[in-house]
mmCIF file of the C-alpha atoms, coordinates in Angstrom:
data_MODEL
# 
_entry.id   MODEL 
# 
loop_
_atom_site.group_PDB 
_atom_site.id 
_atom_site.type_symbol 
_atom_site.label_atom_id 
_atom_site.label_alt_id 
_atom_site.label_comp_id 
_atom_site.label_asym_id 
_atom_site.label_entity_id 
_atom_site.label_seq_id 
_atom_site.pdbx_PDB_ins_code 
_atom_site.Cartn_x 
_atom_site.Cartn_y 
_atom_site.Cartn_z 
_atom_site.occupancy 
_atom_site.B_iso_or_equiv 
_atom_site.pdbx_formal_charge 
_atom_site.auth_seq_id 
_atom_site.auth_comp_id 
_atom_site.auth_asym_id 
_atom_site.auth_atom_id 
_atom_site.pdbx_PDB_model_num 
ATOM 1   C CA . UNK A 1 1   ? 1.648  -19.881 -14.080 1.00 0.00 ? 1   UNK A CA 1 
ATOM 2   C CA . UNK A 1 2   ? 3.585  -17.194 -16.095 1.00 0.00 ? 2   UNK A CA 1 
ATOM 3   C CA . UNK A 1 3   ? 2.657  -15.871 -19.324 1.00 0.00 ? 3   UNK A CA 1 
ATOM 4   C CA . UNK A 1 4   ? 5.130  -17.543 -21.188 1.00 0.00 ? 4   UNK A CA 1 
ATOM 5   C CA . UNK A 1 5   ? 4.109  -21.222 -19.641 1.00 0.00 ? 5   UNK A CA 1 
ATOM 6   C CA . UNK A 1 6   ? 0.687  -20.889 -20.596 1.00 0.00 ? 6   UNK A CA 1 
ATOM 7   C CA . UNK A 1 7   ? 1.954  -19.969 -23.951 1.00 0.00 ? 7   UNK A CA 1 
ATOM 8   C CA . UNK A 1 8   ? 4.122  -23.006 -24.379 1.00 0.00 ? 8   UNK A CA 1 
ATOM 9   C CA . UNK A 1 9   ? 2.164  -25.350 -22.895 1.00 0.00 ? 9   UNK A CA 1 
ATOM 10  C CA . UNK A 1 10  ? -1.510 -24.274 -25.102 1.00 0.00 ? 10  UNK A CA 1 
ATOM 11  C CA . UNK A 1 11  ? -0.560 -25.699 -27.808 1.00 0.00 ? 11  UNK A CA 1 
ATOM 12  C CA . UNK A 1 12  ? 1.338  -28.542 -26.678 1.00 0.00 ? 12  UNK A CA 1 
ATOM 13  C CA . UNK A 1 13  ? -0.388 -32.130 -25.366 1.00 0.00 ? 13  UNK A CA 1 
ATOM 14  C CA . UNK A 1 14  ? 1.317  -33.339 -22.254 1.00 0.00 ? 14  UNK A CA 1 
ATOM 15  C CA . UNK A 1 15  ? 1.140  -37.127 -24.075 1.00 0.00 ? 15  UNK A CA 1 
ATOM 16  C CA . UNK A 1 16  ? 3.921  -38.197 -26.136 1.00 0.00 ? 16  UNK A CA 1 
ATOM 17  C CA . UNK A 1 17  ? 3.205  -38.446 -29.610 1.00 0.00 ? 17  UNK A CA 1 
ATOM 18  C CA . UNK A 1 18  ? 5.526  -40.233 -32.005 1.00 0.00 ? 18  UNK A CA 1 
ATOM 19  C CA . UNK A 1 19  ? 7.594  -38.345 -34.156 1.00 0.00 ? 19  UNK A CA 1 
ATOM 20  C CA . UNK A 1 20  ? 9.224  -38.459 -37.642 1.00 0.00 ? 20  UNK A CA 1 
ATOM 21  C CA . UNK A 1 21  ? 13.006 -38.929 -37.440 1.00 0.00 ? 21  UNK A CA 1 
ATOM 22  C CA . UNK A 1 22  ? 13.140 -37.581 -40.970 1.00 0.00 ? 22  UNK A CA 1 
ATOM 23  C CA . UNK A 1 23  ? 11.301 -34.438 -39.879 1.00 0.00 ? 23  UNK A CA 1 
ATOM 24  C CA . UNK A 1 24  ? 13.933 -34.180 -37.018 1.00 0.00 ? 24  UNK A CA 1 
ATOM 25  C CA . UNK A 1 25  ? 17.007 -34.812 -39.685 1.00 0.00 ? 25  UNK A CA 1 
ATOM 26  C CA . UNK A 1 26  ? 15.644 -32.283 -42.521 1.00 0.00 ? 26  UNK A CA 1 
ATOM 27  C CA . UNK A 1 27  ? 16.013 -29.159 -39.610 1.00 0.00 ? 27  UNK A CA 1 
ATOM 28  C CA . UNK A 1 28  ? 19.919 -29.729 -39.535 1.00 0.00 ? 28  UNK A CA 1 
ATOM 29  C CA . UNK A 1 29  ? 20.929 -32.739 -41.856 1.00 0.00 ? 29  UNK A CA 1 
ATOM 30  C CA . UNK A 1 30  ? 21.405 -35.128 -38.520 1.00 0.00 ? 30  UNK A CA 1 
ATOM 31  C CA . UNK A 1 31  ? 19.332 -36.647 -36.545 1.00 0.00 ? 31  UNK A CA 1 
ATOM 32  C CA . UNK A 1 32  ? 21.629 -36.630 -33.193 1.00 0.00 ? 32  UNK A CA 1 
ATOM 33  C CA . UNK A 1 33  ? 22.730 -32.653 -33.763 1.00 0.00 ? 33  UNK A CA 1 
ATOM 34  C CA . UNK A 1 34  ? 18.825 -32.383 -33.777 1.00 0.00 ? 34  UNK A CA 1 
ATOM 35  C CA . UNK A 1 35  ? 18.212 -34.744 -30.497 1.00 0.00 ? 35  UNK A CA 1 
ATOM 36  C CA . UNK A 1 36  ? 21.114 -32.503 -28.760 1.00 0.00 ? 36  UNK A CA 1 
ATOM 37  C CA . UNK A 1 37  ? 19.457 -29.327 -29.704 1.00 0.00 ? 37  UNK A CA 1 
ATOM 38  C CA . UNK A 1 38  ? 16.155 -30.642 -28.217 1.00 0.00 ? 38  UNK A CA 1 
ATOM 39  C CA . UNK A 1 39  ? 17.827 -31.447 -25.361 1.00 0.00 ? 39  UNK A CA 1 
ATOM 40  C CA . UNK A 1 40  ? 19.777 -28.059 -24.798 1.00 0.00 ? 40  UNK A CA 1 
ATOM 41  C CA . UNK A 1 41  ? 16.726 -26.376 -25.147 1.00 0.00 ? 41  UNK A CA 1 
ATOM 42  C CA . UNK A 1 42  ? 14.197 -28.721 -22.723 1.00 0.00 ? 42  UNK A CA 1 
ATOM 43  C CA . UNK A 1 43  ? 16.983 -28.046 -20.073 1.00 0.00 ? 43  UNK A CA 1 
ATOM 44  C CA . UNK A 1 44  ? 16.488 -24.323 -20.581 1.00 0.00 ? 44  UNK A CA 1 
ATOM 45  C CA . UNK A 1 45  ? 12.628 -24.839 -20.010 1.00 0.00 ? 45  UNK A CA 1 
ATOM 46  C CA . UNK A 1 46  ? 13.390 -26.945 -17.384 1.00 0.00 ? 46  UNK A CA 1 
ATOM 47  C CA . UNK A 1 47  ? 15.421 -24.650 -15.396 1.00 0.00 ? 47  UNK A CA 1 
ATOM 48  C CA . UNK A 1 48  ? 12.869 -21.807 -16.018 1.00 0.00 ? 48  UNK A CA 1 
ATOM 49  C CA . UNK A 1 49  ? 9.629  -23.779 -14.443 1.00 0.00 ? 49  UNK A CA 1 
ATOM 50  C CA . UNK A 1 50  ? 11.887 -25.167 -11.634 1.00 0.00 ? 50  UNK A CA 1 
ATOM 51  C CA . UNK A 1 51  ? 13.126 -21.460 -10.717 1.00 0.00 ? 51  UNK A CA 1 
ATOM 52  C CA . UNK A 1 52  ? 9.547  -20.208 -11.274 1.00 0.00 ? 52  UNK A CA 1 
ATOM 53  C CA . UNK A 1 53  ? 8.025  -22.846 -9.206  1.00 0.00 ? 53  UNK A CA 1 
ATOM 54  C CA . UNK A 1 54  ? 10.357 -22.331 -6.266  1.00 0.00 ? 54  UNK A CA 1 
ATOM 55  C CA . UNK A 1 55  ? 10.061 -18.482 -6.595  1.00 0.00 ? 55  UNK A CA 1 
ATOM 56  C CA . UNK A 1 56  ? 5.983  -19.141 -6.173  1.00 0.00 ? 56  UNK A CA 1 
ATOM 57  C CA . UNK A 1 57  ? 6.879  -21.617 -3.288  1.00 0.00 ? 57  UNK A CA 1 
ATOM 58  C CA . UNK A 1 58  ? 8.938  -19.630 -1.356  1.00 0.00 ? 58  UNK A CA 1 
ATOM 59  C CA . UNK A 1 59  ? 5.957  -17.449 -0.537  1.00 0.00 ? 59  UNK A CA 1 
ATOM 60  C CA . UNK A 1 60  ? 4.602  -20.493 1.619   1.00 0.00 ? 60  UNK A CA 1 
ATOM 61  C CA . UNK A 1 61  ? 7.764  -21.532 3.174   1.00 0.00 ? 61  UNK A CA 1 
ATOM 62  C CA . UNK A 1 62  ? 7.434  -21.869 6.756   1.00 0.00 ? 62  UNK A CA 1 
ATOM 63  C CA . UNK A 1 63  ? 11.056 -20.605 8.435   1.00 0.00 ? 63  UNK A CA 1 
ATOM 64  C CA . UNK A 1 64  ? 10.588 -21.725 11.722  1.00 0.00 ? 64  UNK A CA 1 
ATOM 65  C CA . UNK A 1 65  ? 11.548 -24.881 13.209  1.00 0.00 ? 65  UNK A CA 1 
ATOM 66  C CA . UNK A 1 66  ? 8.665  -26.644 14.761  1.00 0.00 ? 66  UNK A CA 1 
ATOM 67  C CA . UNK A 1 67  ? 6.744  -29.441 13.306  1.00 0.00 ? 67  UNK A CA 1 
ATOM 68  C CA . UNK A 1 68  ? 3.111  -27.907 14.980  1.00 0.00 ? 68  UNK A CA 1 
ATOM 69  C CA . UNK A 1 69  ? 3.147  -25.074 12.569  1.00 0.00 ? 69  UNK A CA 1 
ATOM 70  C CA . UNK A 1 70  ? 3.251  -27.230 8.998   1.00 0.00 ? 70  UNK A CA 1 
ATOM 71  C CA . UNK A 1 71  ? -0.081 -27.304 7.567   1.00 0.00 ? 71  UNK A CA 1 
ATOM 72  C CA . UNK A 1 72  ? -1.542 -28.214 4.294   1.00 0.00 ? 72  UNK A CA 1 
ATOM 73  C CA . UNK A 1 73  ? -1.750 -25.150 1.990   1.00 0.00 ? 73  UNK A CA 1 
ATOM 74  C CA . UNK A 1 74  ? -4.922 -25.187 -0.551  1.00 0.00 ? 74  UNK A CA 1 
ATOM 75  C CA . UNK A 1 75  ? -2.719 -22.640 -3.027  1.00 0.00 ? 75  UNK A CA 1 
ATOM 76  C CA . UNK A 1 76  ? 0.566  -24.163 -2.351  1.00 0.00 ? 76  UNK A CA 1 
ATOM 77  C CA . UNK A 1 77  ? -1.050 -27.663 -3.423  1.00 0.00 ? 77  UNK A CA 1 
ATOM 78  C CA . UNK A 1 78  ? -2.721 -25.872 -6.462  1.00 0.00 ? 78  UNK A CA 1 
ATOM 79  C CA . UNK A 1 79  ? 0.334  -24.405 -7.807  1.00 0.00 ? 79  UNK A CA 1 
ATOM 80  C CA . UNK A 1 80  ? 2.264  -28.042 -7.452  1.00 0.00 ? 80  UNK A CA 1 
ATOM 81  C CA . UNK A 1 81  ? -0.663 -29.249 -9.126  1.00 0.00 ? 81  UNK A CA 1 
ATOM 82  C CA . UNK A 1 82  ? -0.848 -26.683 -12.047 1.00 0.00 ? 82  UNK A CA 1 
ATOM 83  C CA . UNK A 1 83  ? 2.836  -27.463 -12.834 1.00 0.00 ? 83  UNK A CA 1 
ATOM 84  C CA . UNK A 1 84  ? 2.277  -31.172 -12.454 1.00 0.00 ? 84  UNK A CA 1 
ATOM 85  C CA . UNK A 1 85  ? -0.274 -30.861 -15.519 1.00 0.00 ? 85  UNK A CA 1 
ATOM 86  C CA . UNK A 1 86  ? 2.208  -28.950 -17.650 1.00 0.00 ? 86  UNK A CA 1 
ATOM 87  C CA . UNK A 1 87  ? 3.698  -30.741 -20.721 1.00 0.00 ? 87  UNK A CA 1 
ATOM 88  C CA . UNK A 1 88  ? 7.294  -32.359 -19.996 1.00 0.00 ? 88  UNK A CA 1 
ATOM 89  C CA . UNK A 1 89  ? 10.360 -30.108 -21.076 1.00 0.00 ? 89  UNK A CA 1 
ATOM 90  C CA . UNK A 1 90  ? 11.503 -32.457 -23.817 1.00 0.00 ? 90  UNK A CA 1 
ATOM 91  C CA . UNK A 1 91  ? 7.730  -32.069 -25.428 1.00 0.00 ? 91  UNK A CA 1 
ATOM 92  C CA . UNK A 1 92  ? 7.790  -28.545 -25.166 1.00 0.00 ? 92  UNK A CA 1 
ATOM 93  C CA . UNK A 1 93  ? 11.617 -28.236 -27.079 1.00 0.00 ? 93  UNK A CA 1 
ATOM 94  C CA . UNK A 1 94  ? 10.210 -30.988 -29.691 1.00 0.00 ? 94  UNK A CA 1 
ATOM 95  C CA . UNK A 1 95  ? 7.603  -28.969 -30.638 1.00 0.00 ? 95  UNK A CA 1 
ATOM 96  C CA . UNK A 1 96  ? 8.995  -25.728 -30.346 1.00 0.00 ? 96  UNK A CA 1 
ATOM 97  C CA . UNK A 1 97  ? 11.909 -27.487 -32.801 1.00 0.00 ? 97  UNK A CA 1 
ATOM 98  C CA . UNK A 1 98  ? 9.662  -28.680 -35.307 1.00 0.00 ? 98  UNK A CA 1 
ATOM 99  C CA . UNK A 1 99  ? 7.754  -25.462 -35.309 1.00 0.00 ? 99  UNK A CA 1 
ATOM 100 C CA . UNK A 1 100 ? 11.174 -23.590 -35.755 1.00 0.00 ? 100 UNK A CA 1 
ATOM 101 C CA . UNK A 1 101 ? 11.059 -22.057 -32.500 1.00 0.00 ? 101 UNK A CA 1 
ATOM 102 C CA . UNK A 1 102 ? 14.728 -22.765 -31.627 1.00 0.00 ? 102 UNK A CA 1 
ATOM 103 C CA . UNK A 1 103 ? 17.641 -20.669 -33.055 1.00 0.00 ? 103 UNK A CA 1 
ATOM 104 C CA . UNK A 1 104 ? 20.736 -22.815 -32.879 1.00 0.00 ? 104 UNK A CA 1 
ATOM 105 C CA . UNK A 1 105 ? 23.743 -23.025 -34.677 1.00 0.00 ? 105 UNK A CA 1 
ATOM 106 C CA . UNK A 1 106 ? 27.029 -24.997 -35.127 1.00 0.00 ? 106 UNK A CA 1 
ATOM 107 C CA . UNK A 1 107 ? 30.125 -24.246 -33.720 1.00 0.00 ? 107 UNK A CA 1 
ATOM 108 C CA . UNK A 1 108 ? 32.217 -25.154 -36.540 1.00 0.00 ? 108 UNK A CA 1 
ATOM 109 C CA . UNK A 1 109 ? 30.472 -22.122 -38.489 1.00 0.00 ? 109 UNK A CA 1 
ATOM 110 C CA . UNK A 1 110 ? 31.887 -20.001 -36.267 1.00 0.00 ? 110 UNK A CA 1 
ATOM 111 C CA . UNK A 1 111 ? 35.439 -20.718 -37.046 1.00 0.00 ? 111 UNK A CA 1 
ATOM 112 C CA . UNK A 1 112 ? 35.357 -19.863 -40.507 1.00 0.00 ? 112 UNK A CA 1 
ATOM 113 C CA . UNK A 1 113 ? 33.449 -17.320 -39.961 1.00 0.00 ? 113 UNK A CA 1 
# 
């Protein structure tokens, strides 16, 4: 697991834990702008295990054809494991939200800008 995982994930309980809405409304004054930002932002982590899992899987991939050769891997089944444990995406961008983590902004700011 990568630096940054371990970093995300220490502090972070892989159970869901109910949250404030007003906590979520006070960071931008809405609680759906703040619900999209989580979202945007657990689709980033997303995207970063998923690459980083299949770039630590690829090292087992088998590239040959016949069904003999596929065996169970102790490392390969530890490293599935490992990532298995890991907090969800959407806990991760909640609390790295509510810890003011995330740099966002609006769009409309932009055009008077």
């Amino acid at each position: 697991m990568s630096k940054i995982r371990r970093q995300l994930s220490a502090n972070t309980s892989s159970s869901v834990e109910p949250k404030k809405l007003t906590d979520l409304k006070d960071k931008t004054g809405n609680v759906y702008e703040s619900i999209a930002v989580i979202a945007k932002r657990a689709n980033q982590i997303n995207i970063t295990i998923k690459e980083e899992l299949h770039n630590k899987l690829e090292e087992f991939a088998s590239h040959t054809d016949s069904l003999e050769e596929i065996h169970e891997n102790k490392e390969q089944i530890e490293i599935s494991r490992a990532y298995e444990r890991m907090p969800n995406p959407a806990l991760l961008a909640t609390s790295e939200f509510l810890e003011d983590k995330v740099y966002f902004r609006r769009a409309e700011d932009d055009l008077y800008s």
